[in-house]
C-alpha positions as CSV (number, residue, x, y, z in Angstrom):
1,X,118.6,92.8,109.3
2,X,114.9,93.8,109.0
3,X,112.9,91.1,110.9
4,X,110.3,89.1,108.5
5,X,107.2,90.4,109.8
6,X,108.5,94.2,108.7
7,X,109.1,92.7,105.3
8,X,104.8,92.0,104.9
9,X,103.6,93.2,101.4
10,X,100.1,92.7,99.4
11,X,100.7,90.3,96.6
12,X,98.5,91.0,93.7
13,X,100.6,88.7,90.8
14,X,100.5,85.0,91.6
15,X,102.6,82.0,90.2
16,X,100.0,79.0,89.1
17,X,102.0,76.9,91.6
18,X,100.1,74.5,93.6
19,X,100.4,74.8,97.5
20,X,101.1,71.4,98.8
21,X,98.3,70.4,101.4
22,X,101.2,70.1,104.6
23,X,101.7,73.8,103.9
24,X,98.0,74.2,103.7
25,X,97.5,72.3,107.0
26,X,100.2,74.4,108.7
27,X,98.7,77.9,108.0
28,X,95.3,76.6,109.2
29,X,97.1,75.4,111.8
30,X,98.6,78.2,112.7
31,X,95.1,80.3,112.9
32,X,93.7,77.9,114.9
33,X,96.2,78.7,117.8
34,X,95.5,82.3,117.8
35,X,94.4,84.1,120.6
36,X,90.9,83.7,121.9
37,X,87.8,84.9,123.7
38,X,87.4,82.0,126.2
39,X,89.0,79.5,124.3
40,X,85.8,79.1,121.7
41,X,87.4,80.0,118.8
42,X,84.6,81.8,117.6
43,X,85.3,81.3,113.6
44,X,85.3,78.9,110.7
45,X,87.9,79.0,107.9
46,X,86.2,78.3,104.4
47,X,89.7,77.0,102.4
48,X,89.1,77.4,98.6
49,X,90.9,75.4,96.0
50,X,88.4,74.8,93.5
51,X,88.8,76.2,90.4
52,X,84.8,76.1,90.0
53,X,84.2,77.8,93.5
54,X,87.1,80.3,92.9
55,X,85.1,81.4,89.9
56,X,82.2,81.7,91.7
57,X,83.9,84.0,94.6
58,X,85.3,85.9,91.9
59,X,82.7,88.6,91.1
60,X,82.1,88.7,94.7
61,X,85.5,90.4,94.9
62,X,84.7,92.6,92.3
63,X,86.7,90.1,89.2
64,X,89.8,91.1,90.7
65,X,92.1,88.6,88.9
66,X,94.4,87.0,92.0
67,X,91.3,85.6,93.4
68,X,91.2,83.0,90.1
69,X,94.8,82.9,89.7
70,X,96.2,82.2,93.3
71,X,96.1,78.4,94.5
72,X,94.3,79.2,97.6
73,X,91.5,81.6,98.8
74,X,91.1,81.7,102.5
75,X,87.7,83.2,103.7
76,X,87.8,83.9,107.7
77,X,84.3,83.8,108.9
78,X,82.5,84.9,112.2
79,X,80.8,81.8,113.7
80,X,79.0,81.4,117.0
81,X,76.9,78.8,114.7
82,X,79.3,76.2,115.9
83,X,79.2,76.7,119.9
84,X,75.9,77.7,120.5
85,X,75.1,74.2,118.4
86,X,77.4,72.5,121.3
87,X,75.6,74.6,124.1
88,X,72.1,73.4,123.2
89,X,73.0,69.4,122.9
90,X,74.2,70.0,126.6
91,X,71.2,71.3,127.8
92,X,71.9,74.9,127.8
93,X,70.8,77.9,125.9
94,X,73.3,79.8,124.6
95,X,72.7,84.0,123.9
96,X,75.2,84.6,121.4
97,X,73.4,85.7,118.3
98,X,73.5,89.5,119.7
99,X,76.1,92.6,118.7
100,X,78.4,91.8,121.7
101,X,79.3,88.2,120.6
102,X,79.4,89.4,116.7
103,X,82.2,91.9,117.8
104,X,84.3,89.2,120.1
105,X,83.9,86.5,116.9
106,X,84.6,89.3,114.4
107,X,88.1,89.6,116.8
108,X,89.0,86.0,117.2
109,X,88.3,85.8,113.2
110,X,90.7,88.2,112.6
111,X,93.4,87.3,115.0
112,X,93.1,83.8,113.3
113,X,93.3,85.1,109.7
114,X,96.7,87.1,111.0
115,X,98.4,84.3,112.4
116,X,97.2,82.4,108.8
117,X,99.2,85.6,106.8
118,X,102.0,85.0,109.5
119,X,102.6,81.4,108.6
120,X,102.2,82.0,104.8
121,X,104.7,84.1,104.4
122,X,107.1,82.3,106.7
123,X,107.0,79.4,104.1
124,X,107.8,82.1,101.0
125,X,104.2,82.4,99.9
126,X,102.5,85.6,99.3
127,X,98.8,87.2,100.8
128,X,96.6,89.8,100.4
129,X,93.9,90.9,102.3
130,X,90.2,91.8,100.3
131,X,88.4,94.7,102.1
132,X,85.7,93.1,99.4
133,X,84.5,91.0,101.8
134,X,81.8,92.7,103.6
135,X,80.8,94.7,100.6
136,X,79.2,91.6,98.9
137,X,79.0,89.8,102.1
138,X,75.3,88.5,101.0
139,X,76.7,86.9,97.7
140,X,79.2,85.1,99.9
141,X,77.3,83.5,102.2
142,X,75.3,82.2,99.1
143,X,78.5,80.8,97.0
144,X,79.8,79.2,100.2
145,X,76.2,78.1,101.9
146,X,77.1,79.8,105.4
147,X,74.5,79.2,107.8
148,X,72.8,81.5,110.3
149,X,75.3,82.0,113.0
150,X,78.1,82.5,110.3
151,X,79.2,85.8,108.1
152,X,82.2,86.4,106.2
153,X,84.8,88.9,107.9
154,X,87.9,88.8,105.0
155,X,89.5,87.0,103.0
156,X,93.1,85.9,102.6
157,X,94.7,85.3,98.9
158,X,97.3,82.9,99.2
159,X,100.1,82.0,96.6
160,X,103.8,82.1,95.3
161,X,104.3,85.7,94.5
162,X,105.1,86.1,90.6
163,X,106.3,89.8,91.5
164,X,107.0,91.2,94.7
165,X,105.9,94.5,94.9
166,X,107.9,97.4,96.8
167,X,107.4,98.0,100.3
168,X,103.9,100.1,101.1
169,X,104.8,103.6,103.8
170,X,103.3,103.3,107.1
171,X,102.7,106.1,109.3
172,X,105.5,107.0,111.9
173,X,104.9,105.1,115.9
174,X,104.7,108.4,117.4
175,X,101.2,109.0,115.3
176,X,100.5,105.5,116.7
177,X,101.2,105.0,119.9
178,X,99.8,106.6,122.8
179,X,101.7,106.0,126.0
180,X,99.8,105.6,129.0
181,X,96.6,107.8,128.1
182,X,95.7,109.1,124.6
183,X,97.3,112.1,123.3
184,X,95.1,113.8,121.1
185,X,96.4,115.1,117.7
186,X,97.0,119.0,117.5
187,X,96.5,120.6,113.7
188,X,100.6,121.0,113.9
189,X,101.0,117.1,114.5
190,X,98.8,116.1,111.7
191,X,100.8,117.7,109.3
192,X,103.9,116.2,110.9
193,X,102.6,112.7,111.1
194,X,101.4,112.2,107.4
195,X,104.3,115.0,105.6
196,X,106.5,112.4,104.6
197,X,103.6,110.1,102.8
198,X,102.4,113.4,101.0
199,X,105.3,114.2,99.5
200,X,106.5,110.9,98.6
201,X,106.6,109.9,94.9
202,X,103.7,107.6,95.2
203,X,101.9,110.1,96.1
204,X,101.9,112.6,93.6
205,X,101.7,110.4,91.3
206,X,97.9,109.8,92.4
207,X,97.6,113.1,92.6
208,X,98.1,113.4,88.7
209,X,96.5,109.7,88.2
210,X,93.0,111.7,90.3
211,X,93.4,115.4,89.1
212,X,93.6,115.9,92.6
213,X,95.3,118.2,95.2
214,X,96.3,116.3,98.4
215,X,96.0,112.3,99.4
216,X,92.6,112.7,101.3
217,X,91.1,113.9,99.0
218,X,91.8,110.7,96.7
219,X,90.6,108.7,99.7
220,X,87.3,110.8,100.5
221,X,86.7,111.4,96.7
222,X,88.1,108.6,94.8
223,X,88.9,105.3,97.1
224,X,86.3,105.4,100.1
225,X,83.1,107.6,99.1
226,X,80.8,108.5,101.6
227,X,77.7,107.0,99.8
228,X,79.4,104.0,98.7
229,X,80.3,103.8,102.4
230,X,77.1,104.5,103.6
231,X,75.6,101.7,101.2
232,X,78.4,99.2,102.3
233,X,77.6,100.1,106.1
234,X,73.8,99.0,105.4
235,X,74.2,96.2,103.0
236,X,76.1,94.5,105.3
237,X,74.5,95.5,108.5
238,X,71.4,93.6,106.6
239,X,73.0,90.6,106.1
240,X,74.1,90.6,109.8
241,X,70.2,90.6,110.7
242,X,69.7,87.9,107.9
243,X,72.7,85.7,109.5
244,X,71.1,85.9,113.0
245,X,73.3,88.3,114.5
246,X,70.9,90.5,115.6
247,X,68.4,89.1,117.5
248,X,69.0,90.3,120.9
Protein backbone atom coordinates (compact mmCIF):
# COMPACT_ATOMS: atom_id res chain seq x y z
CA UNK A 1 0.00 0.00 0.00
CA UNK A 2 1.57 3.30 -1.05
CA UNK A 3 1.77 5.45 2.14
CA UNK A 4 -0.30 8.99 1.71
CA UNK A 5 2.40 11.28 1.61
CA UNK A 6 3.81 9.26 -1.82
CA UNK A 7 0.31 9.85 -3.17
CA UNK A 8 0.98 14.10 -3.04
CA UNK A 9 -0.13 15.68 -6.43
CA UNK A 10 -0.67 19.46 -7.69
CA UNK A 11 -4.32 20.14 -7.97
CA UNK A 12 -5.10 22.63 -10.68
CA UNK A 13 -9.26 21.86 -10.93
CA UNK A 14 -11.20 22.71 -7.83
CA UNK A 15 -14.83 21.78 -6.68
CA UNK A 16 -16.74 25.24 -5.44
CA UNK A 17 -17.05 23.44 -2.16
CA UNK A 18 -16.65 25.45 0.88
CA UNK A 19 -13.96 24.27 3.55
CA UNK A 20 -15.56 24.22 6.81
CA UNK A 21 -13.64 26.56 9.27
CA UNK A 22 -12.63 23.30 11.85
CA UNK A 23 -10.79 21.99 8.76
CA UNK A 24 -9.40 25.44 8.22
CA UNK A 25 -8.31 25.68 11.87
CA UNK A 26 -6.62 22.29 11.76
CA UNK A 27 -4.34 22.97 8.76
CA UNK A 28 -3.24 26.16 10.38
CA UNK A 29 -2.86 24.32 13.16
CA UNK A 30 -0.93 21.92 11.88
CA UNK A 31 1.76 24.70 10.42
CA UNK A 32 1.92 26.22 13.51
CA UNK A 33 3.63 23.04 15.13
CA UNK A 34 6.25 22.74 12.52
CA UNK A 35 9.71 22.79 13.27
CA UNK A 36 11.44 25.96 14.32
CA UNK A 37 14.44 28.19 14.64
CA UNK A 38 14.32 28.76 18.46
CA UNK A 39 10.89 28.31 18.93
CA UNK A 40 9.88 32.01 17.24
CA UNK A 41 8.01 30.82 14.58
CA UNK A 42 9.31 33.24 12.35
CA UNK A 43 6.09 33.51 9.81
CA UNK A 44 2.59 34.74 9.52
CA UNK A 45 -0.11 32.89 7.50
CA UNK A 46 -2.35 35.31 5.39
CA UNK A 47 -5.69 32.75 5.05
CA UNK A 48 -7.76 34.06 2.08
CA UNK A 49 -11.42 33.37 1.67
CA UNK A 50 -12.74 36.39 0.20
CA UNK A 51 -13.97 36.30 -2.93
CA UNK A 52 -12.96 40.21 -3.37
CA UNK A 53 -9.34 39.57 -2.09
CA UNK A 54 -9.00 36.31 -4.15
CA UNK A 55 -9.60 38.53 -7.12
CA UNK A 56 -7.35 40.82 -6.13
CA UNK A 57 -4.43 38.01 -5.60
CA UNK A 58 -5.41 36.80 -8.79
CA UNK A 59 -3.28 38.70 -11.42
CA UNK A 60 -0.55 38.50 -8.89
CA UNK A 61 -0.43 34.79 -9.88
CA UNK A 62 -0.49 35.49 -13.28
CA UNK A 63 -4.86 34.88 -13.69
CA UNK A 64 -4.27 31.43 -13.16
CA UNK A 65 -7.86 30.24 -12.60
CA UNK A 66 -7.60 27.92 -9.16
CA UNK A 67 -6.51 30.90 -7.34
CA UNK A 68 -10.43 32.36 -7.83
CA UNK A 69 -11.95 29.04 -7.90
CA UNK A 70 -10.55 27.16 -4.83
CA UNK A 71 -12.15 27.94 -1.34
CA UNK A 72 -9.02 28.86 0.26
CA UNK A 73 -5.67 30.67 -0.69
CA UNK A 74 -2.99 30.28 1.91
CA UNK A 75 -0.07 32.82 1.62
CA UNK A 76 3.03 31.71 3.93
CA UNK A 77 4.97 34.78 4.74
CA UNK A 78 8.44 35.51 6.29
CA UNK A 79 7.95 37.67 9.44
CA UNK A 80 10.52 38.79 11.94
CA UNK A 81 7.89 41.91 12.11
CA UNK A 82 6.27 40.07 14.88
CA UNK A 83 9.25 39.17 17.32
CA UNK A 84 11.46 41.91 16.96
CA UNK A 85 7.96 44.03 17.85
CA UNK A 86 7.98 41.65 21.22
CA UNK A 87 11.90 42.32 21.66
CA UNK A 88 11.56 46.11 21.74
CA UNK A 89 8.43 46.29 24.40
CA UNK A 90 10.90 44.30 26.64
CA UNK A 91 13.61 46.54 26.51
CA UNK A 92 15.70 45.00 23.97
CA UNK A 93 16.85 45.63 20.52
CA UNK A 94 16.37 43.03 18.31
CA UNK A 95 18.91 42.61 14.84
CA UNK A 96 16.86 40.64 12.80
CA UNK A 97 16.09 42.70 9.67
CA UNK A 98 19.50 41.33 8.01
CA UNK A 99 20.06 38.24 5.25
CA UNK A 100 20.79 35.64 8.00
CA UNK A 101 17.34 35.97 9.82
CA UNK A 102 15.50 36.35 6.26
CA UNK A 103 16.97 32.83 5.32
CA UNK A 104 16.02 31.12 8.92
CA UNK A 105 12.23 32.82 8.58
CA UNK A 106 12.21 31.91 4.82
CA UNK A 107 12.85 28.05 6.49
CA UNK A 108 10.40 28.15 9.29
CA UNK A 109 7.85 29.62 6.55
CA UNK A 110 8.23 26.85 4.49
CA UNK A 111 8.38 24.00 7.02
CA UNK A 112 5.03 25.61 8.15
CA UNK A 113 3.40 25.78 4.72
CA UNK A 114 4.43 21.78 4.36
CA UNK A 115 3.01 20.61 7.45
CA UNK A 116 -0.31 23.00 6.15
CA UNK A 117 -0.18 20.73 2.54
CA UNK A 118 0.34 17.69 4.97
CA UNK A 119 -2.89 18.24 6.87
CA UNK A 120 -4.90 19.18 3.71
CA UNK A 121 -4.49 16.40 2.08
CA UNK A 122 -5.02 14.15 5.04
CA UNK A 123 -8.63 15.53 5.25
CA UNK A 124 -9.17 14.67 1.13
CA UNK A 125 -8.54 18.19 0.03
CA UNK A 126 -6.26 19.07 -2.72
CA UNK A 127 -2.99 21.83 -2.92
CA UNK A 128 -0.82 23.38 -5.09
CA UNK A 129 2.09 25.22 -4.55
CA UNK A 130 2.52 28.88 -6.75
CA UNK A 131 6.32 29.51 -7.59
CA UNK A 132 4.28 33.06 -8.51
CA UNK A 133 4.95 34.21 -5.39
CA UNK A 134 8.17 35.90 -5.37
CA UNK A 135 7.79 36.95 -8.99
CA UNK A 136 5.13 39.57 -8.04
CA UNK A 137 6.12 39.59 -4.53
CA UNK A 138 5.73 43.64 -4.56
CA UNK A 139 2.01 43.50 -5.69
CA UNK A 140 1.49 41.06 -2.78
CA UNK A 141 2.54 42.86 -0.14
CA UNK A 142 0.21 45.70 -1.51
CA UNK A 143 -3.17 43.48 -1.89
CA UNK A 144 -2.48 42.00 1.52
CA UNK A 145 -0.90 45.30 3.42
CA UNK A 146 2.29 43.38 4.74
CA UNK A 147 4.34 45.45 6.81
CA UNK A 148 8.13 45.98 6.89
CA UNK A 149 9.45 42.95 8.64
CA UNK A 150 7.05 40.67 6.42
CA UNK A 151 7.43 39.26 2.59
CA UNK A 152 5.56 36.62 0.93
CA UNK A 153 7.49 33.21 0.47
CA UNK A 154 4.43 30.89 -1.40
CA UNK A 155 1.41 30.30 -1.53
CA UNK A 156 -0.74 27.26 -0.96
CA UNK A 157 -4.16 26.68 -3.03
CA UNK A 158 -6.44 24.73 -1.11
CA UNK A 159 -9.66 22.86 -2.18
CA UNK A 160 -11.73 19.63 -3.08
CA UNK A 161 -9.97 18.34 -6.14
CA UNK A 162 -12.56 18.31 -9.14
CA UNK A 163 -9.97 16.02 -11.05
CA UNK A 164 -7.09 14.31 -9.78
CA UNK A 165 -4.41 14.47 -11.93
CA UNK A 166 -1.84 11.50 -12.55
CA UNK A 167 1.06 11.08 -10.47
CA UNK A 168 4.12 13.61 -11.54
CA UNK A 169 7.98 11.37 -12.01
CA UNK A 170 10.47 12.14 -9.42
CA UNK A 171 14.01 11.62 -9.90
CA UNK A 172 15.40 8.12 -8.55
CA UNK A 173 17.04 8.38 -4.45
CA UNK A 174 20.33 7.38 -5.67
CA UNK A 175 20.47 11.00 -7.75
CA UNK A 176 19.29 12.30 -4.31
CA UNK A 177 20.94 11.03 -1.62
CA UNK A 178 24.40 11.43 -0.73
CA UNK A 179 25.45 9.14 2.04
CA UNK A 180 27.85 10.44 4.38
CA UNK A 181 29.74 13.01 2.07
CA UNK A 182 28.56 14.26 -1.36
CA UNK A 183 29.18 12.26 -4.32
CA UNK A 184 29.58 14.36 -7.20
CA UNK A 185 27.73 13.50 -10.48
CA UNK A 186 29.95 11.98 -13.28
CA UNK A 187 28.66 12.76 -17.18
CA UNK A 188 27.68 8.71 -17.08
CA UNK A 189 25.36 9.24 -13.99
CA UNK A 190 23.62 12.19 -15.31
CA UNK A 191 22.37 10.36 -18.14
CA UNK A 192 21.42 7.48 -15.72
CA UNK A 193 19.67 9.57 -13.29
CA UNK A 194 17.21 11.64 -15.57
CA UNK A 195 16.92 8.46 -18.76
CA UNK A 196 13.82 7.32 -17.47
CA UNK A 197 12.02 11.03 -17.27
CA UNK A 198 13.35 11.64 -20.94
CA UNK A 199 11.94 8.98 -22.45
CA UNK A 200 8.83 8.94 -20.72
CA UNK A 201 5.59 9.80 -22.68
CA UNK A 202 5.20 13.11 -20.97
CA UNK A 203 8.12 13.92 -22.13
CA UNK A 204 8.06 13.88 -25.68
CA UNK A 205 5.12 15.11 -25.76
CA UNK A 206 6.69 18.60 -24.72
CA UNK A 207 9.11 18.02 -26.91
CA UNK A 208 6.60 18.27 -29.81
CA UNK A 209 4.29 20.85 -27.70
CA UNK A 210 8.19 23.12 -27.68
CA UNK A 211 9.70 22.04 -31.11
CA UNK A 212 12.34 21.05 -28.96
CA UNK A 213 15.05 18.34 -28.68
CA UNK A 214 15.61 17.18 -25.03
CA UNK A 215 13.66 18.33 -21.54
CA UNK A 216 16.41 21.00 -20.58
CA UNK A 217 16.18 22.60 -23.13
CA UNK A 218 12.23 23.27 -22.51
CA UNK A 219 13.35 24.30 -19.01
CA UNK A 220 16.32 26.65 -20.07
CA UNK A 221 14.36 27.91 -23.16
CA UNK A 222 10.72 27.69 -22.55
CA UNK A 223 9.83 27.28 -18.58
CA UNK A 224 12.74 29.16 -16.60
CA UNK A 225 14.62 31.73 -18.96
CA UNK A 226 17.61 33.25 -17.88
CA UNK A 227 16.46 36.91 -18.28
CA UNK A 228 13.19 36.28 -16.85
CA UNK A 229 15.15 34.70 -14.07
CA UNK A 230 17.51 37.27 -13.76
CA UNK A 231 14.54 39.91 -13.61
CA UNK A 232 12.76 37.71 -10.97
CA UNK A 233 16.07 37.46 -8.92
CA UNK A 234 16.18 41.51 -8.81
CA UNK A 235 12.54 42.28 -8.58
CA UNK A 236 12.36 40.45 -5.66
CA UNK A 237 15.70 41.09 -4.09
CA UNK A 238 14.11 44.87 -4.24
CA UNK A 239 11.27 44.32 -2.46
CA UNK A 240 13.40 42.47 0.26
CA UNK A 241 15.30 45.97 0.67
CA UNK A 242 11.79 47.72 0.62
CA UNK A 243 10.40 45.10 3.39
CA UNK A 244 13.41 45.83 5.72
CA UNK A 245 15.27 42.83 5.19
CA UNK A 246 18.32 44.36 4.34
CA UNK A 247 19.44 46.65 6.56
CA UNK A 248 22.33 45.10 8.18
Amino acid sequence: MIPEIEKHRSIRDYLSKEISSNIIDKIVRAASRASTTGNMQLYSIIATTSEEVKEKLSPCHFNQPMVKQAPLVLTFCADVRRFSMWCEQRGTKPVYDNFAWFINSAIDTLLASQNAALEAEANELGVCYLGTTIYTASKICEVLNLPKGVIPITTLIVGYPKSTPELTSRLPLEAIVHYDTYKDYSPEIIDKIWCEREESEETLALLKANNRSNLAQVFTGDRYKGDDNLAISKSYFDVLKKQGFFNQ
